[in-house]
C-alpha positions in Angstrom: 8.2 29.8 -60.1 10.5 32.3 -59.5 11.7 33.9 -55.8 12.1 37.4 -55.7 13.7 39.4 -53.0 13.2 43.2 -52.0 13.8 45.5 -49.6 12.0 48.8 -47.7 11.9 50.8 -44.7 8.3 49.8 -44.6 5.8 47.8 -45.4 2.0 48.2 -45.2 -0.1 45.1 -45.5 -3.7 45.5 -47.1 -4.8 48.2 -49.2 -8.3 49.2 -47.2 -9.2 52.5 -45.1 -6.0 51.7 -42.1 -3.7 50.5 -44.4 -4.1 53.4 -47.3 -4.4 55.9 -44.4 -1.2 55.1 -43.5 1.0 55.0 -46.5 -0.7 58.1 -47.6 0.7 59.7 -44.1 4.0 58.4 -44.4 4.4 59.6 -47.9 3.1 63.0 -46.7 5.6 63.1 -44.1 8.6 62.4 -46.4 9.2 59.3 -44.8 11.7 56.4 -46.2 10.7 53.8 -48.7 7.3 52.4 -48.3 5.5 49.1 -49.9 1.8 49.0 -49.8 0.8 45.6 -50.8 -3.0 44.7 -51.6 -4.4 41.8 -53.0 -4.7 42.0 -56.4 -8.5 41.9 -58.5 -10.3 38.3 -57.8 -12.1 37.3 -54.9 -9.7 37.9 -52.0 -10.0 42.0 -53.0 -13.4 43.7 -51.5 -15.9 45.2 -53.1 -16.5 48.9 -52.6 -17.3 50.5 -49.4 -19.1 53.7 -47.8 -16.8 54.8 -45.0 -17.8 58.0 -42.8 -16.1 60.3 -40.1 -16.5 64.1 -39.1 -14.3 66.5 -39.1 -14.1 70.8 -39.2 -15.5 72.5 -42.1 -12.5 71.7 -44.7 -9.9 68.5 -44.5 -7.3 67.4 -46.8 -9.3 64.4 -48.1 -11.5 67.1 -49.6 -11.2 65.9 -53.2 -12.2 62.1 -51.9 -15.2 63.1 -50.1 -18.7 62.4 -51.9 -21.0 64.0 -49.6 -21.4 65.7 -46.7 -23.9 67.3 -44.3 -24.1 70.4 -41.8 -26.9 68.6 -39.9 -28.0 65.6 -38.0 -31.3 64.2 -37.1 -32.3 61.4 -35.0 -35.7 59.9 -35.1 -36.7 58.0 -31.5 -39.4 55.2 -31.1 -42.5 57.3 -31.0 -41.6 59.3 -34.1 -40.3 62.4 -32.3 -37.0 64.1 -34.6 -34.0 65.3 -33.2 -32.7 67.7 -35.6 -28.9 69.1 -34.6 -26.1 71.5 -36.0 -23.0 70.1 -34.8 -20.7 73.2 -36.3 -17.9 73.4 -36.8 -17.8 69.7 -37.4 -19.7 68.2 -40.9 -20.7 64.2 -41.4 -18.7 63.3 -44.3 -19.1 60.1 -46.6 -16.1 58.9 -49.3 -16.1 55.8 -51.4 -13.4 53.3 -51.1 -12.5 53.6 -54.8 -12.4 57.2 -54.7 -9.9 57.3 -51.8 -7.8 54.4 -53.0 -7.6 56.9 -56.3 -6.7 59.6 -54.1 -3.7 57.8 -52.3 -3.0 56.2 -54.9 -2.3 59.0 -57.2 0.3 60.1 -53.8 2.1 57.8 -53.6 2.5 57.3 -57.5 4.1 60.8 -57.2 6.9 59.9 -54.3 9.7 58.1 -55.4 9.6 56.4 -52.0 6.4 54.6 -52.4 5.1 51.8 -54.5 2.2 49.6 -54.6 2.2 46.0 -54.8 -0.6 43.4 -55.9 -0.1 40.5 -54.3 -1.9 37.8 -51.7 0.2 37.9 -48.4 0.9 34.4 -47.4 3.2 34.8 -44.1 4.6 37.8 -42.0 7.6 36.3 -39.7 10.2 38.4 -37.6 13.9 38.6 -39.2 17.3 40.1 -37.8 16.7 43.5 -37.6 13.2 43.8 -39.0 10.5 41.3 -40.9 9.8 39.5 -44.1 6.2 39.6 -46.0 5.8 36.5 -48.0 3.7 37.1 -50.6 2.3 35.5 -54.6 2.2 37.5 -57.3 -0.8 37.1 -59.5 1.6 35.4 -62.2 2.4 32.3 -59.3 5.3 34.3 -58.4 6.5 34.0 -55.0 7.5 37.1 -53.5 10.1 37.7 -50.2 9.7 41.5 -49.4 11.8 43.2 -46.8 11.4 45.6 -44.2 13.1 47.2 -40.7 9.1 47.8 -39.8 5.7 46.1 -40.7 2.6 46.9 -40.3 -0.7 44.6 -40.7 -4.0 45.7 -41.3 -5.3 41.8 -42.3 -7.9 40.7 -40.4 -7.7 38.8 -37.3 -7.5 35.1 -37.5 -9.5 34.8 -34.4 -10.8 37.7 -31.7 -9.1 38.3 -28.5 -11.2 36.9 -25.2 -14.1 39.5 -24.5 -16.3 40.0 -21.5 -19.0 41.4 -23.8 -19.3 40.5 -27.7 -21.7 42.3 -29.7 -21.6 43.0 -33.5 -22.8 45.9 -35.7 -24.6 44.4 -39.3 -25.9 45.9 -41.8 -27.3 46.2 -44.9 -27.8 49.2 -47.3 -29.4 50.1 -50.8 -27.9 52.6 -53.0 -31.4 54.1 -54.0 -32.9 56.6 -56.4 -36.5 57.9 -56.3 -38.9 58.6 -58.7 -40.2 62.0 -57.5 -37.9 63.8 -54.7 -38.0 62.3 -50.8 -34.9 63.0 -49.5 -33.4 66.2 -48.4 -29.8 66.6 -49.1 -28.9 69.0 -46.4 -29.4 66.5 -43.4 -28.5 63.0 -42.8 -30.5 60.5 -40.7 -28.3 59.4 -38.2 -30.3 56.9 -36.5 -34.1 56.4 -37.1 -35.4 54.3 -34.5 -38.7 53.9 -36.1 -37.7 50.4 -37.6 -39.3 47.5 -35.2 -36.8 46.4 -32.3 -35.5 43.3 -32.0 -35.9 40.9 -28.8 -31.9 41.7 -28.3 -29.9 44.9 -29.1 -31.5 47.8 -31.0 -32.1 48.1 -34.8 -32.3 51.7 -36.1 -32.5 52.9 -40.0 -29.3 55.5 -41.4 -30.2 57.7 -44.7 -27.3 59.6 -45.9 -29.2 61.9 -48.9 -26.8 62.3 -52.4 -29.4 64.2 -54.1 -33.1 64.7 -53.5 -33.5 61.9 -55.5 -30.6 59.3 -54.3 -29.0 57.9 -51.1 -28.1 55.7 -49.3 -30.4 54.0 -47.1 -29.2 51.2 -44.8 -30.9 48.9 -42.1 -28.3 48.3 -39.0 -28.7 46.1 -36.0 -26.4 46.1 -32.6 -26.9 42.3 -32.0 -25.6 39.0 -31.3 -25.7 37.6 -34.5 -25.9 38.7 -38.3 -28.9 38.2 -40.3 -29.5 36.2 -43.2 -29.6 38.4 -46.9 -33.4 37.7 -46.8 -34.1 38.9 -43.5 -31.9 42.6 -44.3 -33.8 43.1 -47.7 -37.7 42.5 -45.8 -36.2 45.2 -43.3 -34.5 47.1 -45.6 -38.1 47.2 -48.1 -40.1 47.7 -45.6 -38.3 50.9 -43.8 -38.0 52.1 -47.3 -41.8 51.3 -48.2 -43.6 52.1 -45.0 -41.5 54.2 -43.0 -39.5 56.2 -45.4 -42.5 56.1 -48.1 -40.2 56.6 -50.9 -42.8 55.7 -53.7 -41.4 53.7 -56.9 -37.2 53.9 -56.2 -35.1 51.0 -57.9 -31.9 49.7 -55.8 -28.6 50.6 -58.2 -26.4 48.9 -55.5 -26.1 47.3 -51.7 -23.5 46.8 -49.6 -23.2 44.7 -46.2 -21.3 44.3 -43.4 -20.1 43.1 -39.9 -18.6 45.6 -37.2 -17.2 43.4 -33.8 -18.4 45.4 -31.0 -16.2 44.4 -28.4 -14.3 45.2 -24.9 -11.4 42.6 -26.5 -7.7 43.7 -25.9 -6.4 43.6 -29.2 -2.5 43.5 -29.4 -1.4 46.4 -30.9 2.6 44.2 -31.2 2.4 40.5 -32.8 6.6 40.7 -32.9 9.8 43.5 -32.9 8.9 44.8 -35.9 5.4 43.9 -36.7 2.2 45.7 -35.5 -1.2 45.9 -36.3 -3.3 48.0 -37.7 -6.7 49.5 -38.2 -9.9 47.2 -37.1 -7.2 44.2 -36.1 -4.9 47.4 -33.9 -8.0 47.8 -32.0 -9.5 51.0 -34.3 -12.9 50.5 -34.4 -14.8 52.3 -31.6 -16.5 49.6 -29.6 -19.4 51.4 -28.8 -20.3 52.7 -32.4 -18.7 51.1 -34.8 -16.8 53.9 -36.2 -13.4 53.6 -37.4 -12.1 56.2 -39.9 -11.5 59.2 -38.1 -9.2 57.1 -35.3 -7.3 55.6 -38.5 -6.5 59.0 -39.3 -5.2 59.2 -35.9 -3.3 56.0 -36.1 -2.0 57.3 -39.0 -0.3 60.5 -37.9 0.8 58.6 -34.4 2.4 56.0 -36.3 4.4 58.8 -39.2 5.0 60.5 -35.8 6.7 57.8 -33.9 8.6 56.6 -37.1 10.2 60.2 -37.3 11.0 60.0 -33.6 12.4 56.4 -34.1 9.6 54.4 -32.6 7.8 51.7 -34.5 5.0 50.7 -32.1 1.4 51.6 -33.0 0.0 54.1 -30.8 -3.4 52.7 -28.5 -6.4 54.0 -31.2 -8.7 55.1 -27.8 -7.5 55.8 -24.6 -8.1 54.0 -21.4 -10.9 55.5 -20.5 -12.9 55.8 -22.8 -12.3 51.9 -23.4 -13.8 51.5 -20.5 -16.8 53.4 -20.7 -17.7 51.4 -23.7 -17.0 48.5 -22.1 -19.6 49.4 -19.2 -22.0 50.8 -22.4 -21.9 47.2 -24.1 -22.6 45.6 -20.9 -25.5 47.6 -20.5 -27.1 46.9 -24.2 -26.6 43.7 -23.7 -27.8 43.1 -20.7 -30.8 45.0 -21.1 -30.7 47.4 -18.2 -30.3 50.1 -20.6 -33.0 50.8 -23.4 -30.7 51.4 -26.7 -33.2 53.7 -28.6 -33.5 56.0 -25.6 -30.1 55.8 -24.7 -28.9 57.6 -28.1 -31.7 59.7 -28.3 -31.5 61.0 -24.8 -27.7 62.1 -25.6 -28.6 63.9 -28.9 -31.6 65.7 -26.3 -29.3 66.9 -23.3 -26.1 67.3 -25.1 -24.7 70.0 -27.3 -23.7 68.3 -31.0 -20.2 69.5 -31.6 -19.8 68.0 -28.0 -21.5 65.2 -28.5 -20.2 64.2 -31.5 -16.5 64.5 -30.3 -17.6 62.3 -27.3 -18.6 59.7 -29.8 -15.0 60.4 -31.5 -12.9 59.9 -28.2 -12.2 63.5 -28.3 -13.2 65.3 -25.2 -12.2 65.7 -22.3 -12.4 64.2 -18.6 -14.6 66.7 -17.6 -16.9 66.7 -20.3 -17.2 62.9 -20.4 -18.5 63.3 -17.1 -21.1 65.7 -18.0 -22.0 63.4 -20.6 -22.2 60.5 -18.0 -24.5 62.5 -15.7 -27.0 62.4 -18.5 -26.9 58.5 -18.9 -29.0 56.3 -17.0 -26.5 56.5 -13.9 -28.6 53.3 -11.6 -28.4 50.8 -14.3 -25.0 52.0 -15.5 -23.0 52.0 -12.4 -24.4 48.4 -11.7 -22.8 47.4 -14.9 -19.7 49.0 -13.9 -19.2 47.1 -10.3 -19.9 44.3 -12.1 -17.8 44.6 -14.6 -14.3 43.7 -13.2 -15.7 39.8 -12.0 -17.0 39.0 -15.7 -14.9 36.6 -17.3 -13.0 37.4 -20.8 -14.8 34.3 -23.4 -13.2 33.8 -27.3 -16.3 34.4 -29.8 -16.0 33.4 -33.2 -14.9 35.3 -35.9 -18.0 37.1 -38.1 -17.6 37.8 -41.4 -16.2 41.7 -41.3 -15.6 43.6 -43.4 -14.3 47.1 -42.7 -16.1 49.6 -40.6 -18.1 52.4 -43.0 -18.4 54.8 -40.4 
């Protein structure tokens, strides 16, 4: 077994949605030498995911995206549809694979970038930067160099939390026998799926063709479900809500989202800082991740340029803490979760509404937004809120955020 030594001016660990995102930026950007390292094919590598965002009409990740959809509709308790327009902004779906192909085929293009397959074993501050110690699928062992590093691995253990509640799911890749799905609008939330004793459940149909989607079952929730318990909900939502007839199931994925008001450390040494879902990405209150890795992304390139290395904060104070009173409320039960989202998509206008749910508005519309919340139940949970205790939670099994 060999040791092999290399420099860059980067180096991104982990090849999913934060840490792609950002080599793809920094290559754009005509930045210095960058190392992506991913593990390399076996069991440590994921399989592939569905991740989701919304942007204007046209983006550069154009050629990665799969699907998209002009409208919305939400589906409350009763059986009542929300149907919205949220122009200028469209729901967009990509595959992993298909963006990994898309970065990948950047970065094979800049002479500053390469891609490395390899299982990170160790990433320890040096004078004047940090070493990734890595093995090469050949047993190799690899020392890799760099003035800046930037982690995307999961975290071994989540920070303390005064609320701790997770987003699981389960979805089937499906395809009809006679045509049930329109491909013009995604189901953003169907609430028609029986609620659990704790947290909310609601059904998400993203139509490919009239004939295929993606239909998943999603809980907010203390506690994942077992496989059997996801494919009952999943069959029937399909069978008696849905009523999709004869369909087969080409594919599933699953998943665990940590929906927390955890600190996560954005720093773990002088020239290492975390990334994506482990920087703190992930929107607590949804689940959704993408878009603010874009942000990340640009921040990061950004700050690099200016001669800053530290990650930028994903979300901004505030709207940290509104989730952090949101949580508490689900959890607590002062808040009913079905109404609560279907009452926004009712009394808000889309485009707003969805760049609320984006961290993308402004003070004053946030508190427009908050005067159509349940105000009693949710000022309660925020004067309570600064005398909880922060409690560790054990790690669930996540694996990166699809929306």
């Amino acid at each position: 077994m060999s040791d092999v030594s290399d420099v860059s001016d980067v180096i991104i660990v982990g090849g999913g949605a934060s840490g792609l995102s950002l080599a793809q930026r920094l290559v754009a950007n005509g930045s210095p030498t960058v190392t992506l390292v991913e593990a390399p094919d076996g069991p440590l590598r994921p399989p592939e995911r569905t991740w989701c965002y919304w942007d204007a009409d046209t983006d550069e990740l154009d050629e990665a995206v799969g699907a998209s959809w002009s409208r919305l509709r939400i589906h409350d308790a009763d059986g009542g549809v929300i149907t919205v327009d949220p122009s200028p902004l469209r729901y967009r779906m990509l595959r992993s694979t298909a963006y990994e192909h898309w970065v990948h085929s950047r970065l094979a293009g800049s002479p500053a970038a390469r891609v490395v397959r390899a299982t990170v074993d160790a990433v320890r501050d040096t004078p004047g930067g940090a070493a990734v110690e890595c093995t090469a699928p050949d047993g190799r062992t690899l020392t890799l160099h760099a003035r800046h590093v930037f982690d995307s691995r999961p975290l071994p253990a989540l920070p303390p939390a005064r609320t701790h509640l997770l987003q699981h799911f389960r979805g089937w890749f499906v395809r009809t026998d006679t045509d049930r799905f329109d491909p013009a609008v995604a189901d953003l939330m169907d609430f028609r799926v029986p609620q659990p004793r704790h947290g909310l459940a609601f059904g998400y149909v993203l139509p490919l063709a009239p004939g295929h989607a993606l239909v998943e079952y999603t809980e907010f929730s203390r506690a994942p479900l077992t496989r059997a318990a996801y494919e009952s909900a999943l069959g029937h939502y399909c069978r008696e809500i849905l009523k999709l007839g004869a369909f087969t199931v080409e594919t599933a994925e699953q998943g665990v989202i940590p929906m927390t008001d955890a600190r996560f450390p954005r720093r773990i040494g002088p020239a290492v800082s975390r990334i994506g879902t482990a920087g703190g990405a992930t929107r607590p209150a949804t689940g959704y991740t993408f878009a603010a890795v874009q942000r990340q992304s640009l921040a990061i390139a950004a700050a690099l340029r200016d001669g800053r290395a530290l990650a930028p904060r994903p979300h901004a104070r505030r709207v940290l803490a509104m989730d952090a009173i949101l949580l508490r409320a689900l959890d607590t039960g002062r808040i009913d979760g079905p109404g609560f989202f279907t009452g926004l998509f009712r009394r808000v206008p889309p485009e707003r509404l969805l760049r609320f749910l984006d961290g993308r508005t402004s003070l004053r519309e946030e508190w427009g937004i908050g005067l159509r919340t349940p105000v009693g139940p949710m000022l309660r949970t925020a004067v309570e809120l600064p005398f909880l205790p922060r409690r560790t939670h054990p790690v669930p099994r996540i694996k990166e955020s699809h929306r």
